[in-house]
N, C-alpha and C positions, 0 to 999 in steps of 0.2 A: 796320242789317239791311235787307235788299232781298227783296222777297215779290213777290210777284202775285196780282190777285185776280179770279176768274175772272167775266165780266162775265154779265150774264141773256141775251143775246142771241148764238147763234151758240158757236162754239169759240175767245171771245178772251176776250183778258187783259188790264189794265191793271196798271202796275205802280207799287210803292208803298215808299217806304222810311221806318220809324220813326227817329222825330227825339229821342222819349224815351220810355221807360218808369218807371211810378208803380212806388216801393218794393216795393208787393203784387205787381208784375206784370202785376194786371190791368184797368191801363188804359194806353194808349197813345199817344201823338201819331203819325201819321199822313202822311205827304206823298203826295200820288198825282199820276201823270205820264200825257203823254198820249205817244203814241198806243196805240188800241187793238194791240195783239198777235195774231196766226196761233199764235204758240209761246212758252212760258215763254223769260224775259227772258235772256240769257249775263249773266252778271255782268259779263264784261270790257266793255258797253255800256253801265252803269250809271256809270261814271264823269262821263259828261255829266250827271248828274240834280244839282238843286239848289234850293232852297227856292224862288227868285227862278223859277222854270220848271213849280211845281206848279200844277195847274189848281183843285186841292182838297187841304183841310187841313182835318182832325179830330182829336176826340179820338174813341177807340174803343175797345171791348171787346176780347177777344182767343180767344171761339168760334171763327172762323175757322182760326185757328192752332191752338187747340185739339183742333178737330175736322179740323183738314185739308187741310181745304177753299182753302187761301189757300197754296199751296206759298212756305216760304223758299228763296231761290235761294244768299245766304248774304249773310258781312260787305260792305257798301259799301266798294268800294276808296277810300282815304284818307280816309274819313270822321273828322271833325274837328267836336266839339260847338261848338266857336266860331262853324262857319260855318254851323249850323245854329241860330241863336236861336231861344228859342223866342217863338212869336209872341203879341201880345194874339189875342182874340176879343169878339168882338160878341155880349152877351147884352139882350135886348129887355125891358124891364118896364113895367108899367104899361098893357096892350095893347098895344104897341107904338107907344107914344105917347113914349116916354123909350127912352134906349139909355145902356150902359155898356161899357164898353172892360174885360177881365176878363184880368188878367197872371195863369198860372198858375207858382208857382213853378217854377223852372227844372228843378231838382231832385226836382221832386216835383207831375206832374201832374194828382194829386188834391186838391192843396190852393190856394185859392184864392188870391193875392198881394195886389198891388192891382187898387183899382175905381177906374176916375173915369168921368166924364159924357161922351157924345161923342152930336155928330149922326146925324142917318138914313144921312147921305151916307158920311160916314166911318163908319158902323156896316156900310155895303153894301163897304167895299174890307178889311173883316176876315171870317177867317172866323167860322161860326158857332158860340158857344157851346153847349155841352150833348155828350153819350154817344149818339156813336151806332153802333147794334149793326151789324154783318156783312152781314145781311143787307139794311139801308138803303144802306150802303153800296157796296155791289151794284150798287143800283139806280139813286142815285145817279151812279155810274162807268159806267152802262150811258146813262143820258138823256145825260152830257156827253159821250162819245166816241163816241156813235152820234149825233149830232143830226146836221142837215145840213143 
């Protein structure tokens, strides 16, 4: 599915395609693309978009959708779960003194899969573990395609 999520700054958009959704629904995997937007995404432009090309990758709530706020633009043309794995993530413990690499099952993005051990280095080329709500996300997609 192909969204948009309207950024904090100005009348743009970034735009975003889920890679999975949890059983309940309400929780999400996430892909988001750059460039910022003038206008909600054509879908028929959307077929360029691909995991290997996101700037940012979460897991996420689904207020946005919920509420609105994050217009679906609709299915991803040929989208295909194969070419979208899902990815580890980098959750930090121990103050951030220890890291683990956290596979969520495939099928089901609320449940944990495996853990193993990983450096700082490769804990920085994953994304990061944990929920985060709409409107971080926001914000988020507002510092990386506004930076300069």
């Amino acid at each position: 599915m192909v969204f948009c999520v309207p950024l904090r700054e100005g009348d743009r958009f970034a735009t975003g395609v889920i890679g999975r959704v949890a059983p309940a629904g309400r929780i999400l995997l996430g892909y988001f693309f750059e460039p910022a937007r003038d206008a909600l995404l054509d879908l028929r432009e959307a077929s360029g978009l691909g995991p290997a090309n996101a700037i940012y990758v979460a897991l996420l709530g689904d207020p946005g959708f919920a509420d609105g706020s994050w217009p679906v633009i609709g299915p991803m043309p040929g989208w295909r779960k194969k070419d979208w794995p899902m990815p580890e993530f980098c959750r930090p413990v121990d103050g951030d003194r220890a890291f683990l690499a956290v596979s969520y099952k495939s099928d089901d993005v609320s449940a944990d899969g495996a853990v193993r051990p990983i450096s700082q280095e490769e804990c920085g080329r994953l994304p990061e573990d944990g929920l985060a709500g709409s409107g971080f996300v926001e914000l988020r997609l507002t510092r990386l395609l506004t930076a300069s």
